[in-house]
Every structure is written in C-alpha cells, then in structure tokens.
Short mmCIF file of the C-alpha atoms (twelve columns), coordinates in Angstrom:
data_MODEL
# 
_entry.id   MODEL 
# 
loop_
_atom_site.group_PDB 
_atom_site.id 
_atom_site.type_symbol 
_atom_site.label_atom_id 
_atom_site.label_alt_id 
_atom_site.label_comp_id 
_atom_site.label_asym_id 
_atom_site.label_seq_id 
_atom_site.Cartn_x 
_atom_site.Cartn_y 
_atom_site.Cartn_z 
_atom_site.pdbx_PDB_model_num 
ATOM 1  C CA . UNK A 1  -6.389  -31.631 -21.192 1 
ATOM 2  C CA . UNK A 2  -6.933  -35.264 -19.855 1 
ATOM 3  C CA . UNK A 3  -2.872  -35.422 -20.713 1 
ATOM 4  C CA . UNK A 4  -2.521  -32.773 -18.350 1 
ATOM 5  C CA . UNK A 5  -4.548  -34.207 -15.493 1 
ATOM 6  C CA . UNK A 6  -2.954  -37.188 -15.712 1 
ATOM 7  C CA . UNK A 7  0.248   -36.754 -13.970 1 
ATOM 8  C CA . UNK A 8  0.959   -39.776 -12.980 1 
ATOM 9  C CA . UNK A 9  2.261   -41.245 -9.675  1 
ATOM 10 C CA . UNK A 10 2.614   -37.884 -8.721  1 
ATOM 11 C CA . UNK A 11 -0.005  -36.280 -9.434  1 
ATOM 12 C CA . UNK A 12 -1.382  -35.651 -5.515  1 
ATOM 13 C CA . UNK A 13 1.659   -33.851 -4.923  1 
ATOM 14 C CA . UNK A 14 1.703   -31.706 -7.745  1 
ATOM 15 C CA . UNK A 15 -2.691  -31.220 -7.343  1 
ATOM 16 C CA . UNK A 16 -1.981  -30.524 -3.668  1 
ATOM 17 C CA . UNK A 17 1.496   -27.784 -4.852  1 
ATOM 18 C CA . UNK A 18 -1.590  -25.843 -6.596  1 
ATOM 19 C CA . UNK A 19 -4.072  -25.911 -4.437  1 
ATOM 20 C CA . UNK A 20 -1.726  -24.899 -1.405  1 
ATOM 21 C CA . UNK A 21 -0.369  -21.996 -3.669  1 
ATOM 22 C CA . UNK A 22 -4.026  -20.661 -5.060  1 
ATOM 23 C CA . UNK A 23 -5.130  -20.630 -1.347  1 
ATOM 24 C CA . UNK A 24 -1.540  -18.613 0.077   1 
ATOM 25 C CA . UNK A 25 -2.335  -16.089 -3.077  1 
ATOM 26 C CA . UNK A 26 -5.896  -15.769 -2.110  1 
ATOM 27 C CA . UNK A 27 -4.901  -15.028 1.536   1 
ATOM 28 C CA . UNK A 28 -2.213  -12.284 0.477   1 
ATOM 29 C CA . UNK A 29 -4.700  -10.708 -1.159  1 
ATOM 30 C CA . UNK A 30 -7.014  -10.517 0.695   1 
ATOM 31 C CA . UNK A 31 -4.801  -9.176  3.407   1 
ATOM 32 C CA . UNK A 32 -3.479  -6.807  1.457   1 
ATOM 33 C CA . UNK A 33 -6.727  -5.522  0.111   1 
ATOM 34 C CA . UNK A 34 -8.307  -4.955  3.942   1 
ATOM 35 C CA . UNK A 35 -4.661  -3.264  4.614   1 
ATOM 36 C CA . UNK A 36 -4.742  -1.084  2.041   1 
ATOM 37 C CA . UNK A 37 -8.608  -0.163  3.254   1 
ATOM 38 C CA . UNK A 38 -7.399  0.490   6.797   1 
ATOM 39 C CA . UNK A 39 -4.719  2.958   5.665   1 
ATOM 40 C CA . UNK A 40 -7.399  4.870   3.584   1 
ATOM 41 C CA . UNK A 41 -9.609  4.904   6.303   1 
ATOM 42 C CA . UNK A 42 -6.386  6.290   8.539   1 
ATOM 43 C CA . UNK A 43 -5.662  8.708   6.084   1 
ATOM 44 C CA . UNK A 44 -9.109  10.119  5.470   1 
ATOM 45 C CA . UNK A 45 -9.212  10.557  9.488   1 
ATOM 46 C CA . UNK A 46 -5.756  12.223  9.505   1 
ATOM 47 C CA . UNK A 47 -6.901  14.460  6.450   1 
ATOM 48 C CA . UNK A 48 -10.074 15.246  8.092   1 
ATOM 49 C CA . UNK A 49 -8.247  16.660  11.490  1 
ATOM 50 C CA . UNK A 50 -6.004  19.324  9.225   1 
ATOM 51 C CA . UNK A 51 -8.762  20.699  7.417   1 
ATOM 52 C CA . UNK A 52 -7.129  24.173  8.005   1 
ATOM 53 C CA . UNK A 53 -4.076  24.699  5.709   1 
ATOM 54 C CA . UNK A 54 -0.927  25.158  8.337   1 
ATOM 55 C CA . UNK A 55 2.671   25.983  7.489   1 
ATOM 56 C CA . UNK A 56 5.276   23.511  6.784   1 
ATOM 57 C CA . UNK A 57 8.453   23.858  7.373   1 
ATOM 58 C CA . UNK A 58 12.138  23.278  8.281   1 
ATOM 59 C CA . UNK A 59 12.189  22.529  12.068  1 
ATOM 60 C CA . UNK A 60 13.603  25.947  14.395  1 
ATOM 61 C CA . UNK A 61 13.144  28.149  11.423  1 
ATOM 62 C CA . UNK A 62 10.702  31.425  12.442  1 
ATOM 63 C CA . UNK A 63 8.378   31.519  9.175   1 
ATOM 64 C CA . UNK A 64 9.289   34.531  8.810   1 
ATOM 65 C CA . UNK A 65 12.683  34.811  8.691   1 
ATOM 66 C CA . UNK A 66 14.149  36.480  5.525   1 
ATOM 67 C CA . UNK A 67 17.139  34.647  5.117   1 
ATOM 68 C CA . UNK A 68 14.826  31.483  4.175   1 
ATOM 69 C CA . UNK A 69 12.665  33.140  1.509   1 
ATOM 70 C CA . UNK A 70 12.820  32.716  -1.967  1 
ATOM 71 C CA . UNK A 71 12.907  35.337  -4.362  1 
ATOM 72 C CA . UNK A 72 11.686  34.103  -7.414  1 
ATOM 73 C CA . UNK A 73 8.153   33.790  -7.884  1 
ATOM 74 C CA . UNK A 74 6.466   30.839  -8.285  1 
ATOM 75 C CA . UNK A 75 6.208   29.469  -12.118 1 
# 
C-alpha cells in the first residue's frame, strides 16, 4: 500500500485524476437517480389519468371495422 501511495513526482496529478473522476461519477449518479425518480413520478401521473381501459389502435381505422379483426382467438 505505502508503494502505491507513493507515486512519485507525480503523484498530485494522478491523486487529483481520482478525485476529479470519483466526484464526475458521483454527480452522474446522482443525476441519473433524481431523473429516473421524475419519470416515475411522470408516469404514475400519466397512469393515474387513464384509469379507464380505452381502445388502441391503428390511426383512421373505425374499431369496428371487420376487415381489421382477427379471427383466431387469443392463445
């Protein structure tokens, strides 16, 4: 250990090349972390205001046209 401390003349540099990259790592994650807990929040809103199932589908199709129904049943 005391080998790897000493690091000789440039041993600032490389000290401040790990404390520099430990604090950048800290920040992404941190960042990322109170992202990803903003876009649960977002979703649980978004979630909340379709409580009620509603149809899906392809965009100018009537639901209920025939042509656009499957036959088989669902497995």
């Amino acid at each position: 250990m005391p080998d790897f401390l000493h690091m000789g003349e440039y041993g600032s540099f490389i000290a401040a090349a790990y404390i520099i990259a430990a604090v950048v790592m800290a920040g992404l994650f941190v960042a990322s972390w109170r992202r990803l807990r903003e876009r649960e929040t977002a979703l649980a809103d978004l979630l909340e205001t379709f409580e009620e199932p509603t149809s899906v589908g392809p965009v100018g199709i009537p639901a209920n046209d025939s042509r656009y129904q499957r036959d088989d049943p669902p497995s």
